[in-house]
C-alpha positions in Angstrom: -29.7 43.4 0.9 -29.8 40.3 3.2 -30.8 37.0 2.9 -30.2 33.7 4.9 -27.9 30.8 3.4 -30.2 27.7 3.9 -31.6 25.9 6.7 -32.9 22.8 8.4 -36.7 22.6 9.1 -37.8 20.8 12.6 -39.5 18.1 9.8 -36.1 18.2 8.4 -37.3 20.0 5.1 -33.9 21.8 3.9 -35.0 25.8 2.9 -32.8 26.4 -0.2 -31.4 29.9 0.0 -33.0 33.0 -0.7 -35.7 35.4 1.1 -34.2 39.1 0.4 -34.7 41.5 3.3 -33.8 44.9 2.2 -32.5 47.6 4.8 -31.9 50.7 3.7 -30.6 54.1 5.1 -29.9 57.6 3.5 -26.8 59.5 5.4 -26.3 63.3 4.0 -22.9 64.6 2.7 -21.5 64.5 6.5 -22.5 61.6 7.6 -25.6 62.3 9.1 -28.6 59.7 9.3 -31.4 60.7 7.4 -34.1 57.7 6.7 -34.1 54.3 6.8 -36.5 51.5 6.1 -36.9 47.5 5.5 -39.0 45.8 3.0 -39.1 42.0 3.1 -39.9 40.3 -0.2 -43.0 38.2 -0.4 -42.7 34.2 -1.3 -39.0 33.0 -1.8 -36.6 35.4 -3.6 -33.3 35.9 -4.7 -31.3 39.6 -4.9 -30.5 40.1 -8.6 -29.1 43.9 -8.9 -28.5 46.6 -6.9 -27.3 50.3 -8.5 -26.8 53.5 -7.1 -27.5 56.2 -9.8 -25.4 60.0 -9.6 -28.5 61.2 -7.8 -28.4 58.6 -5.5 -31.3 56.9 -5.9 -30.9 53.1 -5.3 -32.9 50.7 -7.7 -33.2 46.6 -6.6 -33.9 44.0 -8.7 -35.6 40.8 -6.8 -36.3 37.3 -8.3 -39.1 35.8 -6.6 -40.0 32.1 -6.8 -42.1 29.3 -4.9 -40.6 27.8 -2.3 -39.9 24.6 -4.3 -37.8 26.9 -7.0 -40.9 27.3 -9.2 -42.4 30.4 -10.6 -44.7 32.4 -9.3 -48.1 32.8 -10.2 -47.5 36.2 -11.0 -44.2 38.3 -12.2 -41.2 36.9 -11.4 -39.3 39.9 -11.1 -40.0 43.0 -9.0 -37.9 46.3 -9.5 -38.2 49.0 -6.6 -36.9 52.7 -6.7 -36.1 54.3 -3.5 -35.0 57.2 -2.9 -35.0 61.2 -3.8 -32.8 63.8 -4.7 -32.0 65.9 -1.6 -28.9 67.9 -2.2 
């Protein structure tokens, strides 16, 4: 998981940090690639978890918030499964 550390608007609006871009990639037991994808996360967001289970599924926990640190109008959290036993 990515994300940037803060920056300066041209209007000189500071962006707090956040915005989680997620890049994943599946390599088999020799190192070869398999899959990968991105998935950005909508509004502003924070990475909360990430775990690796035996089977190696990968699960992500995101926190995602309004740009001025409010809630959303929604859910706040967002949990997304990837992945699928291959060996």
């Amino acid at each position: 998981m990515t994300g940037y550390t803060g920056y300066e608007r041209d209007d000189g609006f500071f962006m707090p940090p956040g915005d989680t871009d997620i890049f994943l990639m599946e390599f088999d037991p020799e190192g070869e690639f398999l899959w990968s994808t991105v998935y950005t996360m909508p509004l502003e967001n924070t990475p909360v978890l990430m775990e690796v289970d035996e089977e190696g599924r990968v699960y992500l926990l995101v926190r995602s918030m309004e740009e001025d640190g409010s809630p959303p109008d929604g859910p706040d959290h967002l949990l997304l499964t990837y992945g699928r036993v291959r060996y």
